[in-house]
C-alpha positions as CSV (number, residue, x, y, z in Angstrom):
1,X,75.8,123.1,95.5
2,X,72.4,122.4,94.5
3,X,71.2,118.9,93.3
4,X,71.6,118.1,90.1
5,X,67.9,118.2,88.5
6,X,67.9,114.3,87.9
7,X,68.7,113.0,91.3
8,X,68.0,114.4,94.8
9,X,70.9,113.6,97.8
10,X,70.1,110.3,99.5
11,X,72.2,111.0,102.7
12,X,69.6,110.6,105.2
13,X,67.8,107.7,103.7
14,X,68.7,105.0,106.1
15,X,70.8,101.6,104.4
16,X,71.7,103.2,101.0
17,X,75.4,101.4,102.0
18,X,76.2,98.5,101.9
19,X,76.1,95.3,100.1
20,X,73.3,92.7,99.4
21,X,74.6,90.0,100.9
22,X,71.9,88.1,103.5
23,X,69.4,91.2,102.4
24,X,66.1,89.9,102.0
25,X,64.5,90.0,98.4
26,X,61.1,91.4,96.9
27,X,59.0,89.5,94.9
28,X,59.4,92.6,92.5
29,X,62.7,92.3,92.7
30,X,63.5,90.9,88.8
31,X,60.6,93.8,87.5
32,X,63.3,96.6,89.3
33,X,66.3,95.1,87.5
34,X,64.2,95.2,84.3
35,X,63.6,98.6,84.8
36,X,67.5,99.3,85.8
37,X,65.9,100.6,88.9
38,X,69.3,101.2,91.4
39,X,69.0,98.5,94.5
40,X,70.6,99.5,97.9
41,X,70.2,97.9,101.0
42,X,67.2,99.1,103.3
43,X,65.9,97.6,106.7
44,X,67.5,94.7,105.8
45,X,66.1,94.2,102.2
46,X,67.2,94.8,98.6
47,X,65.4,97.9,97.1
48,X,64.9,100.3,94.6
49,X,66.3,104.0,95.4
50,X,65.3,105.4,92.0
51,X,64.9,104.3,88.5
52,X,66.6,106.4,85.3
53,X,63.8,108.6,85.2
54,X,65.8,109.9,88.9
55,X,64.6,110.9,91.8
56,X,63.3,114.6,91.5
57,X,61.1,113.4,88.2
58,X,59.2,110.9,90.4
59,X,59.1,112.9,93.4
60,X,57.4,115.8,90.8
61,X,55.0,113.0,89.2
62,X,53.7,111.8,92.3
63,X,52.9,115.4,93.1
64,X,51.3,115.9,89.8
65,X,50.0,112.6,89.2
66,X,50.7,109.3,90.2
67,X,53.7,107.4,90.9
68,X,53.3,103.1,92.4
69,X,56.7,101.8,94.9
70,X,57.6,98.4,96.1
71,X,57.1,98.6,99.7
72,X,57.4,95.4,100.3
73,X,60.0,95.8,102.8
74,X,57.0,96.5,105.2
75,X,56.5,93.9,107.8
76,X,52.6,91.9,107.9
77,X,52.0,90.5,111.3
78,X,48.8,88.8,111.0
79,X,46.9,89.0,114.3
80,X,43.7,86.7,114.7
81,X,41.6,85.3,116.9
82,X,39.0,86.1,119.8
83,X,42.0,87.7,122.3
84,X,43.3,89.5,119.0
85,X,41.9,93.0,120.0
86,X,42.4,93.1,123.4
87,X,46.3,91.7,122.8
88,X,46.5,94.9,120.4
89,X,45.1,97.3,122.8
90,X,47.0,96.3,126.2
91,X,50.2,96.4,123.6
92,X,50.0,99.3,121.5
93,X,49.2,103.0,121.9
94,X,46.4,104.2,120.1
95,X,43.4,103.1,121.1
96,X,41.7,100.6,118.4
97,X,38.0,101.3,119.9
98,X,38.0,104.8,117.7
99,X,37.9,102.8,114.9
100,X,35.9,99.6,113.5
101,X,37.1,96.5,111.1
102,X,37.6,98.0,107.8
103,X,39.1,100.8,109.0
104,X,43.3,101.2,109.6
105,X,44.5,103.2,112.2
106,X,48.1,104.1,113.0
107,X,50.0,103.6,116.5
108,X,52.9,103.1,118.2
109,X,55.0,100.5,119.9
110,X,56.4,102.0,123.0
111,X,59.1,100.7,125.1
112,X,58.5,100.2,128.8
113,X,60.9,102.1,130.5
114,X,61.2,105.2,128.8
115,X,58.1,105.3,126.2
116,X,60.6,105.6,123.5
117,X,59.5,104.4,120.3
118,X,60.1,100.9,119.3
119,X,58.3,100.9,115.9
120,X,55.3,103.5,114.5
121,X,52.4,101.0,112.7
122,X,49.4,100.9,110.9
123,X,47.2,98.5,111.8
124,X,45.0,96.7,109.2
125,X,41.6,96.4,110.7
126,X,40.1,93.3,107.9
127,X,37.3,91.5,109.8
128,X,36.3,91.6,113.5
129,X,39.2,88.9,114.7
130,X,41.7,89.7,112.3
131,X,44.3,92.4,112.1
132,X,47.4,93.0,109.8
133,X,50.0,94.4,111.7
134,X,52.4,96.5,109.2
135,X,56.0,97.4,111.3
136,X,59.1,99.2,109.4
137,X,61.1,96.9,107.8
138,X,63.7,96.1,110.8
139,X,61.4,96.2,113.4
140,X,59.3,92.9,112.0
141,X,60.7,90.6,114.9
142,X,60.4,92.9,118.0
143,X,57.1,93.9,116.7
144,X,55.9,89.8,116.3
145,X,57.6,89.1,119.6
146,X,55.5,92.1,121.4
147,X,51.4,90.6,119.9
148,X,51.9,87.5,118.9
149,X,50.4,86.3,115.7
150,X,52.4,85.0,112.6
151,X,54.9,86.2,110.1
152,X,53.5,86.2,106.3
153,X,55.4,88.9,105.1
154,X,56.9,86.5,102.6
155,X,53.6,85.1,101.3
156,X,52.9,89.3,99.5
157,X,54.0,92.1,97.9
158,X,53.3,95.7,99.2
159,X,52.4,98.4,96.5
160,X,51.6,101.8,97.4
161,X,50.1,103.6,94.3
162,X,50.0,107.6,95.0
163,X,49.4,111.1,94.0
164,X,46.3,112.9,92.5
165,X,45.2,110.3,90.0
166,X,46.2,107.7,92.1
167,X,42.6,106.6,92.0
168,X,42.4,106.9,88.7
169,X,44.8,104.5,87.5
170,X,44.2,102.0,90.0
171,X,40.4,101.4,89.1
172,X,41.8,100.5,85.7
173,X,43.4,97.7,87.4
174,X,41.1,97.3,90.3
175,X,38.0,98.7,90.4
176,X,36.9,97.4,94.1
177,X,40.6,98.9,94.9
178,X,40.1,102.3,93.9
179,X,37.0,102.3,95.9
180,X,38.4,102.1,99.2
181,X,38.0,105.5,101.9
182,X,40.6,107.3,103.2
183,X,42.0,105.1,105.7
184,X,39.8,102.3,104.8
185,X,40.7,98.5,104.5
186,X,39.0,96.3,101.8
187,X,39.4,93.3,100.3
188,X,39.9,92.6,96.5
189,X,40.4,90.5,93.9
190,X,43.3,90.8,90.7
191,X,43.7,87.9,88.4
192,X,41.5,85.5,90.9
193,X,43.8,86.2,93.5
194,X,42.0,87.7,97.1
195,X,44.4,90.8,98.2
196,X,43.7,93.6,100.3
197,X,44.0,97.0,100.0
198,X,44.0,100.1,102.4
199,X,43.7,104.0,101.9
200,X,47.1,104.7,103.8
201,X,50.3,106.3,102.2
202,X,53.4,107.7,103.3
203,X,53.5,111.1,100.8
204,X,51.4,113.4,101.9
205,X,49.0,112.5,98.5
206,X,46.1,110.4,97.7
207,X,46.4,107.0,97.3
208,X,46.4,103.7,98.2
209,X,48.3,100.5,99.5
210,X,47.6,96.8,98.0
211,X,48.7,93.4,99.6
212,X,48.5,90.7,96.8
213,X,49.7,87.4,96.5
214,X,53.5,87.3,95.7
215,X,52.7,85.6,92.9
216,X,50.8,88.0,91.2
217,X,52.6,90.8,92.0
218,X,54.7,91.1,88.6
219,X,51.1,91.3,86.6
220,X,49.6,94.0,89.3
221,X,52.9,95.7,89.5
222,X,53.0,95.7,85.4
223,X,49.2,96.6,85.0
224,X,49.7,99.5,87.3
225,X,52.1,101.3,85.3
226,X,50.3,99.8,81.6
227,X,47.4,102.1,83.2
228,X,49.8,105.5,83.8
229,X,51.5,105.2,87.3
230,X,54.9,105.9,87.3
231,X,57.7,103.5,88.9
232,X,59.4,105.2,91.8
233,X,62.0,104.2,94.3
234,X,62.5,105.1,98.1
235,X,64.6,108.1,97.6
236,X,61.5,109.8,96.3
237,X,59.4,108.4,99.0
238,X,61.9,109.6,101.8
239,X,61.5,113.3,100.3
240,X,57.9,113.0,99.7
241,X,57.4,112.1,103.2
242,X,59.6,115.0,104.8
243,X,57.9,117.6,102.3
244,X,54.6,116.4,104.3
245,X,56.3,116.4,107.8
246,X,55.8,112.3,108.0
247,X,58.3,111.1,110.8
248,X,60.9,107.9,109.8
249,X,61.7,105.7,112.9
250,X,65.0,105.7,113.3
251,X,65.0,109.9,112.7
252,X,61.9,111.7,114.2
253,X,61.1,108.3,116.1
254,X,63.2,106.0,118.3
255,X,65.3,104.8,120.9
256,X,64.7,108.3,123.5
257,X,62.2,109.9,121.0
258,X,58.4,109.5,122.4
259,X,55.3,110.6,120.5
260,X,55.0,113.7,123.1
261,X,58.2,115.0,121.8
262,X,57.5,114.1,118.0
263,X,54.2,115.8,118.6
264,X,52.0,112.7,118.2
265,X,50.3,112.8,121.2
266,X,47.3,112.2,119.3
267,X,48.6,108.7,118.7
268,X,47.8,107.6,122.2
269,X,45.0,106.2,123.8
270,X,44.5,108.1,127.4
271,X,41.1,106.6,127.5
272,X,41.7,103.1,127.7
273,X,43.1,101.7,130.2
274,X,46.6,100.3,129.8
275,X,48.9,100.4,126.8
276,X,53.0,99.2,126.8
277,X,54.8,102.2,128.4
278,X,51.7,104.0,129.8
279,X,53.3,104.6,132.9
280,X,56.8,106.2,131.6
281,X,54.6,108.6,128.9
282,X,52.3,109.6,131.6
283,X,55.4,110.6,133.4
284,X,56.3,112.5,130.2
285,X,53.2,114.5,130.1
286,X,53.0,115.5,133.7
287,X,56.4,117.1,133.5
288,X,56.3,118.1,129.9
289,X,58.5,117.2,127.4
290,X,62.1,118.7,127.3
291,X,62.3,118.6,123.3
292,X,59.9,119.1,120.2
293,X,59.6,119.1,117.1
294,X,60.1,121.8,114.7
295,X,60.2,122.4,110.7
296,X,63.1,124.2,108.8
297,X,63.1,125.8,106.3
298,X,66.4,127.0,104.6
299,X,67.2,130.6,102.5
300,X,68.6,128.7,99.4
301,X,68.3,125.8,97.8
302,X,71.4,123.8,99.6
303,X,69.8,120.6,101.7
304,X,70.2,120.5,105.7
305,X,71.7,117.2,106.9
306,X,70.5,115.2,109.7
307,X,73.2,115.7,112.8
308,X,73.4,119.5,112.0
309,X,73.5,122.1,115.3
310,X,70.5,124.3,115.4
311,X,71.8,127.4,116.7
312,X,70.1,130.9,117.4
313,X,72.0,133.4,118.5
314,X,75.0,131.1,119.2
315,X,73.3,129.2,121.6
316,X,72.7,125.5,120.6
317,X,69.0,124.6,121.3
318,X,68.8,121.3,119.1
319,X,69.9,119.3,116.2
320,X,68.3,118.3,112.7
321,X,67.1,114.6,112.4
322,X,66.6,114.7,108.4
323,X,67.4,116.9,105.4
324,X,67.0,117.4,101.9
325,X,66.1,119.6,99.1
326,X,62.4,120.1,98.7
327,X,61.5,119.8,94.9
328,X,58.3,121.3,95.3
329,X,59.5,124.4,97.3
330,X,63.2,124.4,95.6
331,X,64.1,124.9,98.9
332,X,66.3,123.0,101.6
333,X,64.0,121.7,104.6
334,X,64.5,119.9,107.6
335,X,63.0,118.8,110.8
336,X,64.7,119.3,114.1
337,X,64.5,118.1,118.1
338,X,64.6,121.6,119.6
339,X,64.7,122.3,123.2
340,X,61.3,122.9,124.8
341,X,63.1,125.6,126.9
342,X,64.6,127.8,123.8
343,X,60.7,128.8,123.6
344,X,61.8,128.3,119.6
345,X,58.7,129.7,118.1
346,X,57.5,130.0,114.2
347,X,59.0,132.7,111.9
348,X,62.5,132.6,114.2
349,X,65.7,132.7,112.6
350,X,68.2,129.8,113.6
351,X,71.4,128.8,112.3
352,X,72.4,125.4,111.3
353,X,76.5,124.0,111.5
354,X,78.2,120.8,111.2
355,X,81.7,121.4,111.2
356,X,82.4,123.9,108.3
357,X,79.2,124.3,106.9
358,X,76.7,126.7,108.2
359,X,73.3,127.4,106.9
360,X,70.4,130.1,107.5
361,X,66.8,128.6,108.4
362,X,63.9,129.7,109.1
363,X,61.3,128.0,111.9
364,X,58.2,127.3,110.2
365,X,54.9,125.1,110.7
366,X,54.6,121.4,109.1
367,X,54.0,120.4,106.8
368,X,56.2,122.2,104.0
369,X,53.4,121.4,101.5
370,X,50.3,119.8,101.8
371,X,48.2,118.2,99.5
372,X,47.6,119.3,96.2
373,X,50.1,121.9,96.4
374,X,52.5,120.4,94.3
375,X,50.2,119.6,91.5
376,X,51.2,122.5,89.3
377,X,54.5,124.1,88.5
């Protein structure tokens, strides 16, 4: 059946089960129960899946206009010192010297052995000898453990405010915010309190991400959507981000998946000259990697799961890591590990089955939509 036109299916949004107990706790937490925002668990926190409004409605608005989550849940490893950079290059993959301070770049955490992915990162870039390190949720400790530095994810709030007027809205709030480049990192002040904000997103839109002071995140958060932007929840951010083909760890990243496979080779730093799991990846690209990545896109409007068969002519050549229905292209999508060897190219026809369900997809090219394109409709 097709999703009802106030929610989208959350099946493949990682920790929607659960209960809250031990669950670590926003410092917008109260504002979401105000708002009668839905909490489930996620990465080990308490957060908001949707508010009334439902999922599709923010999902359209932050196509359309411009939509501000809690991320909070992100990890902030601060990094300083003289050592900082070269601990974050001899650790991480990408390399840090294609960028400068007040830029962010994003990277991976490799393992050792195998090059898997341990965590995918963007890295804060705020003054020569000092770096925020921003992990998923879960991935806070091993991330700490591998560079050092300290904790202070407790001491801020994370809110991403995106879409086309994005901008807009937040240099109501924030002038000095608004301001800040595509991939940029600046400070700023709101209500005397020093934050930080960065051009970086996770929807495929325009926008921005702002670190202030836990205590002052109620006022921000409140000002934010005084100014326009509307509240959404991580269901619409997890559909967001597979309409633009973004990978989530624990799906299109993780233990076994490497960045050749999840086609992010660009993510590593050949140049320099050692990063965590260099040798295993370099192993990787000498043979070639036995899987890729592909997009899916379905004939009807019924949403492809993650652990569905892809099939083609009754031979299995992969499986689907996440699904969902696409409210931009009212269509089901997915991305799938195909093997390199089924020389799966774009325009073929697959089939996808778990148990007694069987769709009809098509292979095509991510993203499903890029930016802009769901601005109208």
């Amino acid at each position: 059946m097709a999703p009802a036109s106030s929610s989208v299916p959350t099946a493949d949004v990682p920790g929607t089960a659960g209960n809250d107990h031990d669950l670590r706790h926003s410092p917008l937490e109260s504002v979401h129960r105000a708002l009668d925002a839905k909490l489930v668990p996620f990465g080990g926190w308490l957060m908001p899946l949707a508010y009334p409004t439902g999922t599709l409605t923010e999902h359209r608005a932050c196509r359309r206009s411009a939509v501000v989550f809690d991320v909070s849940h992100l990890g902030t490893v601060r990094v300083r010192g003289a050592d900082a950079l070269s601990v974050l290059q001899q650790q991480l993959s990408n390399d840090l010297r294609k960028v400068t301070p007040g830029r962010a770049q994003y990277t991976h955490l490799l393992d050792e052995t195998d090059a898997s992915v341990l965590d995918d990162i963007i890295v804060w870039w705020r003054e020569p000898e000092l770096f925020d390190v921003m992990p998923n949720a879960s991935n806070t400790a091993r991330v700490l453990d591998a560079v050092g530095g300290q904790d202070v994810t407790n001491e801020r709030a994370v809110l991403a405010v995106q879409g086309p007027a994005s901008r807009q809205i937040v240099a109501e709030v924030a002038p000095g915010a608004a301001a800040v480049a595509r991939f940029g990192v600046a400070p700023f002040e709101f209500d005397g309190a020093p934050c930080v904000v960065a051009g970086t997103g996770y929807t495929g839109e325009d926008g921005v991400e702002c670190a202030v002071p836990a205590e002052v995140a109620a006022a921000f958060w409140r000002a934010l959507t005084t100014a326009g932007a509307l509240p959404a929840g991580l269901g619409a951010r997890d559909t967001l981000r597979l309409e633009a083909g973004l990978p989530l760890h624990g799906h299109e990243l993780g233990p076994g998946i490497t960045p050749l496979q999840a086609g992010l080779g660009w993510v590593v730093g050949w140049d320099k000259p050692a990063f965590r799991g260099r040798a295993a990846l370099e192993r990787e690209r000498a043979a070639g990697p036995g899987r890729r990545l592909v997009g899916l896109l379905t004939a009807g409007r019924q949403p492809p799961r993650q652990g569905m068969v892809v099939r083609r002519r009754d031979t299995e050549v992969g499986v689907v890591t996440s699904g969902n229905f696409s409210p931009v292209l009212e269509r089901g999508i997915a991305m799938a590990f195909v093997d390199s060897e089924a020389a799966i190219t774009d325009g073929d026809d697959v089939s996808l089955v778990i148990r007694d369900r069987e769709l009809g997809a098509q292979v095509v090219r991510l993203p499903f939509v890029k930016r802009g394109e769901g601005s109208t409709g």
